[in-house]
C-alpha positions in Angstrom: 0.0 0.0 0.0 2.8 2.7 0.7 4.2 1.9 -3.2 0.6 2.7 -4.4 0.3 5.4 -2.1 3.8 6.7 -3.7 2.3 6.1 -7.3 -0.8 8.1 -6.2 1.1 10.8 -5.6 2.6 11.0 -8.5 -1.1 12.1 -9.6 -1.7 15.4 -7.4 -2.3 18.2 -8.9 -2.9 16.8 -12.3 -6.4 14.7 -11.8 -8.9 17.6 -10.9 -11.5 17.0 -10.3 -11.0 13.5 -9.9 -9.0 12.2 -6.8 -5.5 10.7 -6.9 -5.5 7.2 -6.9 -2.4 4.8 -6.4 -2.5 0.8 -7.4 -0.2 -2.2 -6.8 -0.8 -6.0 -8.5 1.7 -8.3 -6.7 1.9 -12.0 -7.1 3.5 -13.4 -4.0 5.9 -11.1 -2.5 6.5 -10.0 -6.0 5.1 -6.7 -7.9 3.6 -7.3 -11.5 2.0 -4.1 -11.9 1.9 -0.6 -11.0 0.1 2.6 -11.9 -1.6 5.7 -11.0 -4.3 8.1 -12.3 -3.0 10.6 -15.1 -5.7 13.0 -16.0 -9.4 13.1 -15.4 -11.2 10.7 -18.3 -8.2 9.1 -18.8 -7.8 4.9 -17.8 -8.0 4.4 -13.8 -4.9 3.7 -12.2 -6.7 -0.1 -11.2 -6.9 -0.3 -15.2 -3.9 0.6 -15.7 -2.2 -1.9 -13.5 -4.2 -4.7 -14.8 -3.1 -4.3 -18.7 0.6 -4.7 -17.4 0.1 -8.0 -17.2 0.2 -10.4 -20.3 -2.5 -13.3 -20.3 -3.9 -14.8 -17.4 -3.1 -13.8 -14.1 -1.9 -15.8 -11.1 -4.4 -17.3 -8.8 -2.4 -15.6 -5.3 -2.8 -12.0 -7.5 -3.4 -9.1 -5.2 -4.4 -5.6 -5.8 -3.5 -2.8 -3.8 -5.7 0.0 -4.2 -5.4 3.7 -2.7 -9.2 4.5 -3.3 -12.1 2.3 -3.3 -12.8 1.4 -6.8 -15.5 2.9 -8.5 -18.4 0.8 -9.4 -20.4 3.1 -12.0 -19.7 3.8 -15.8 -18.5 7.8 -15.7 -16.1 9.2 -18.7 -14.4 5.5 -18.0 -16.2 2.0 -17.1 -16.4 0.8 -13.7 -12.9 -0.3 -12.8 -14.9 -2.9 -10.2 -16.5 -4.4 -13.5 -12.8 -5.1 -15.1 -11.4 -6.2 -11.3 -13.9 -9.3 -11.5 -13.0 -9.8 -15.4 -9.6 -10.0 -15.0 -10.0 -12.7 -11.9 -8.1 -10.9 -9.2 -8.4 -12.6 -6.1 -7.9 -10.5 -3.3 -8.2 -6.7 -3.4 -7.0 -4.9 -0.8 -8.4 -0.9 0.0 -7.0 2.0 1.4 -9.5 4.7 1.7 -13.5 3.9 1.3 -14.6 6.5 -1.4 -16.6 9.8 0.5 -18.5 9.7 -2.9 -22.0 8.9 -2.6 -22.1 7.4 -5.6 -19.3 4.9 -4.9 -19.4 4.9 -0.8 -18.4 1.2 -0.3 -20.7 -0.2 -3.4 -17.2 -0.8 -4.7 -16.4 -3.1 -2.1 -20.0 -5.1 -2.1 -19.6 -5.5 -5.6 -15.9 -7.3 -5.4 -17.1 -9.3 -2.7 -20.6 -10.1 -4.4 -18.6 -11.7 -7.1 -16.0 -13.7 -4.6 -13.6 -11.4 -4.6 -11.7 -11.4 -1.0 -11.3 -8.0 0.1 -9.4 -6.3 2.9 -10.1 -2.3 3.5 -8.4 0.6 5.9 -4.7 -0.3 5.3 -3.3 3.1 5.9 -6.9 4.3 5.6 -5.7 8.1 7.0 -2.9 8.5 5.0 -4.9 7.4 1.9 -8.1 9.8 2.8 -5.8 12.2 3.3 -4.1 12.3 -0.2 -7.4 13.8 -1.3 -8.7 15.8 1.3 -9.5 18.6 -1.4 -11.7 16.0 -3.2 -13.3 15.0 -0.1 -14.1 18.0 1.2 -15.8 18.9 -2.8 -17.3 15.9 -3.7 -19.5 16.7 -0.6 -19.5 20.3 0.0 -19.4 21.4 -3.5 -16.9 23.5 -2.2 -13.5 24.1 -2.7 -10.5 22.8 0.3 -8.9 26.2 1.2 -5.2 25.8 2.4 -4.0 29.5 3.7 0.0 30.1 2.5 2.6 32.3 3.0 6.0 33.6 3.9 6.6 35.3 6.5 9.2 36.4 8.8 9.7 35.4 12.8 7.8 38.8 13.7 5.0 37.7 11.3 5.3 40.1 8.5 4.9 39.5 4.8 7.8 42.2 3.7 11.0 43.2 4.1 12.1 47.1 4.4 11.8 49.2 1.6 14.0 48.8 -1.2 15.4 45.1 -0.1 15.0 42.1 -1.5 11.4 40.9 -1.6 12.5 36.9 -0.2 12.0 36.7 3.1 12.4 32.4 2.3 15.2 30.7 0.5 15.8 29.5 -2.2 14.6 25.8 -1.2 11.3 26.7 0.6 10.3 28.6 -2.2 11.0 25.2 -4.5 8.8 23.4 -2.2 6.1 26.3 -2.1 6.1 25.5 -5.9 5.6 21.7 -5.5 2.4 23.1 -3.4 1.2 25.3 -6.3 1.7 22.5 -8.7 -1.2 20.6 -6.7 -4.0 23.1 -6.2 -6.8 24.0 -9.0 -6.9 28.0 -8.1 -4.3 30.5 -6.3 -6.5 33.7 -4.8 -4.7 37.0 -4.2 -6.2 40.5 -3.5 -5.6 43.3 -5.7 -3.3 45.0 -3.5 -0.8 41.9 -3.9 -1.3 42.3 -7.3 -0.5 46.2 -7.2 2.2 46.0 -5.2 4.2 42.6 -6.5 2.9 42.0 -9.9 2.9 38.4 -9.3 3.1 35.9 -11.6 1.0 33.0 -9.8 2.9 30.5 -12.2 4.1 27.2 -11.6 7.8 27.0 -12.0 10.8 24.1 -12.2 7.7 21.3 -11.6 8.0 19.3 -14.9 4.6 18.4 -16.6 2.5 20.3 -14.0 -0.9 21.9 -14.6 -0.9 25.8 -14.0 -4.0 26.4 -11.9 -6.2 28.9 -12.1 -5.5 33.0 -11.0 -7.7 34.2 -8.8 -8.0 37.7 -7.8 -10.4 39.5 -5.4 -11.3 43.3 -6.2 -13.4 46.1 -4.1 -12.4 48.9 -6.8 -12.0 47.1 -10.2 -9.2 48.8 -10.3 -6.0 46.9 -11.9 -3.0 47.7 -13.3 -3.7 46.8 -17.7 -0.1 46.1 -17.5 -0.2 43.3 -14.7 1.6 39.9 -15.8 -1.4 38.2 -14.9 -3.3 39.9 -18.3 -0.6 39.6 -20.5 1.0 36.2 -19.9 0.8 32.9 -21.8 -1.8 31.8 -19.0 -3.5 35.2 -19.0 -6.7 33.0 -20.1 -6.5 31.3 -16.5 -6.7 34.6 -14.8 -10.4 35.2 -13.1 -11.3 39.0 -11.5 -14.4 39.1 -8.9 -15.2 42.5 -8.3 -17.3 43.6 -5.3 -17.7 39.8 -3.9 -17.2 38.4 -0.7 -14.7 35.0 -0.2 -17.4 32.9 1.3 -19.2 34.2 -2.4 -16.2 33.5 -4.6 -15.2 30.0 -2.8 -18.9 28.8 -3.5 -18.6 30.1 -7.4 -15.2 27.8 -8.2 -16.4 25.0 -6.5 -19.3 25.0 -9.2 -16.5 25.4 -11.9 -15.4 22.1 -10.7 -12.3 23.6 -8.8 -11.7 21.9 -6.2 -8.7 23.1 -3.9 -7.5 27.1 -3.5 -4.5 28.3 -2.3 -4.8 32.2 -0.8 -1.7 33.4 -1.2 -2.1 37.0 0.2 -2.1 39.7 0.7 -2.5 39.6 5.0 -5.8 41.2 4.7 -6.7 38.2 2.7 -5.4 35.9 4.5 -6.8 37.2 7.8 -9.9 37.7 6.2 -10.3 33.9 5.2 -9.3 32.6 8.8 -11.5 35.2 10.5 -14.2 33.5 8.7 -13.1 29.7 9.4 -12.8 29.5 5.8 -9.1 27.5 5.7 -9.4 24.4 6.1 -5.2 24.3 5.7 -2.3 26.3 6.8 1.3 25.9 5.2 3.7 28.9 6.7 7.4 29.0 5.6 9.1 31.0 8.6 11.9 32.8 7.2 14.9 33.3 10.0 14.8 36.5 9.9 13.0 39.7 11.5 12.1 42.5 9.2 9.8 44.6 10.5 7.6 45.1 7.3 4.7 47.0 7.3 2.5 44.1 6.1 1.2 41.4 9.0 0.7 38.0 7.6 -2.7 37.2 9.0 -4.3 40.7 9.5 -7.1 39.6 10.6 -9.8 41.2 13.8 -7.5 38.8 16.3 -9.3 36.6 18.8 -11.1 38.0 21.8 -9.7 35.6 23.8 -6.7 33.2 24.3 -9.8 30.4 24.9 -11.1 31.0 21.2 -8.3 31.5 19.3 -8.0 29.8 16.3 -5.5 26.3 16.9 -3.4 24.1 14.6 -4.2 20.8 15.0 -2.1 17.5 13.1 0.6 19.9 12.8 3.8 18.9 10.8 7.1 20.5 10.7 10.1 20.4 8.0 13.8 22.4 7.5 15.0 23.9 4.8 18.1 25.2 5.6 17.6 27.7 8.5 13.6 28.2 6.9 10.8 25.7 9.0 7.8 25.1 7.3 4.5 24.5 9.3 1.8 22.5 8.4 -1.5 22.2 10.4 -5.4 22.5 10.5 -7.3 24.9 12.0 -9.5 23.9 14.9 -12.0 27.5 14.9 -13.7 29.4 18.1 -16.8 27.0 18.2 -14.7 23.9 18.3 -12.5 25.3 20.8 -15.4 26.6 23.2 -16.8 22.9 22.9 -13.4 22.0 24.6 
């Protein structure tokens, strides 16, 4: 399950608005086949795993499976139907599908037709490969993950007239690898004012650029601004005069399903004020600057007893750069507690 958890991965970013999905065929202690899904209508990763095998397949064959397999005809057949055609004998499951269409008919269908199968094997880190897809597929609306970089006072900004990185070099790769796997970036205008910002996804090879989001009051954009002129100036969206709880539920029907708010701090503020991030990913600079810009500019909290908490959080070095990963647990949750 971790090698089709690896292939899965291989996926994000490039299967909106289908999930990611990983699969392993072993024979014995030996591995005959492995895949992952490509592109949305293109063959599932199950499918794919199967065809790399020539002629019958052993009776011991197993297949390791991130995602339930789907058991209704969509832009591709059910992948349960080939499963049973193919004589596979045990199937083994990561993650039951959230779907409502799929939610464990996958897994009554394989056994229906003799099939042995075995699911939650690394059930949370499979569900949690596509958490934006969960959160969509039942929402209809978009995962919000809430990222920056920002200095060890918390600002976005150096002084005047200094470099703009407050990161190096090797956060800011990684910040990319997170672009590379989101549908939409959201800035405001005054980010786009003030940094001209490309919102592009750069040194990832073969990666989708997602959409550019920006969020106006005034209307009022620079003609010149990269975002308008660029090769992906087509994948640039402006809402004028609409609130983010407005704008979140309008790309969720365009079938996006993860954002990334990228800034500016009023934004960002804005969007945790309102319990709207369902993800944070902060790369701490080691530095203090002073800037003028906060990173989460929010109202603050009225109280140390509901302020907004990470939850699951994660940590990682790059150089003398930490990135921080968590989940916010908001003022209701915490006043539960």
């Amino acid at each position: 399950m971790r090698t089709a958890l690896r292939e899965a991965r291989r996926g994000l970013g490039l299967t909106s608005p289908n999930p990611a999905v990983g699969a392993v065929l072993t024979a014995g202690e030996k591995i005959i086949g492995r895949a992952f899904h490509e592109r949305a209508g293109g063959p599932h990763a199950e499918i794919k795993c199967l065809e790399q095998v020539a002629g019958p397949l052993p009776k011991d064959a197993t297949l390791y499976v991130t995602l339930e397999p789907c058991s209704t005809a969509g832009q591709t057949g059910p992948c349960t139907d080939a499963i049973v055609r193919a004589g596979v004998g045990t199937v083994v499951v990561g993650a039951i599908d959230v779907n409502p269409r799929h939610n464990g008919r996958g897994i009554a269908t394989l056994r229906k037709a003799g099939i042995e199968v075995r699911s939650g094997v690394l059930s949370e880190e499979c569900s949690d490969l596509n958490e934006s897809f969960n959160k969509w597929i039942l929402t209809g609306q978009p995962f919000v993950i809430a990222k920056c970089g920002m200095s060890l006072d918390g600002r976005l900004t150096r002084p005047p007239h200094e470099p703009r990185w407050i990161t190096n070099a090797r956060a800011r790769r990684d910040a990319q690898v997170l672009r590379s796997e989101v549908d939409a970036i959201l800035v405001g205008a005054e980010t786009v004012r003030a940094d001209n910002p490309r919102l592009t996804v750069r040194g990832i090879t073969d990666a989708n650029q997602p959409w550019r989001v920006v969020l106006t009051r005034s209307g009022s954009l620079p003609d010149g601004a990269r975002l308008f002129r660029d090769r992906f100036k087509e994948k640039t969206i402006v809402y004028r005069k609409k609130s983010l709880p407005s704008v979140l539920r309008d790309l969720g029907k365009k079938r996006v399903t993860s954002v990334l708010i990228e800034g500016g701090g009023s934004i960002l503020g804005q969007a945790l004020d309102s319990g709207l991030v369902d993800k944070v990913q902060i790369y701490l600079g080691s530095i203090f600057t002073g800037g003028p810009i906060i990173a989460f500019g929010g109202r603050g909290a009225s109280s140390t007893k509901t302020a907004v908490r990470l939850t699951r959080l994660s940590y990682a070095k790059f150089g003398d750069d930490v990135r921080v990963i968590g989940y916010p647990v908001y003022e209701s949750a915490n006043a539960a507690e």
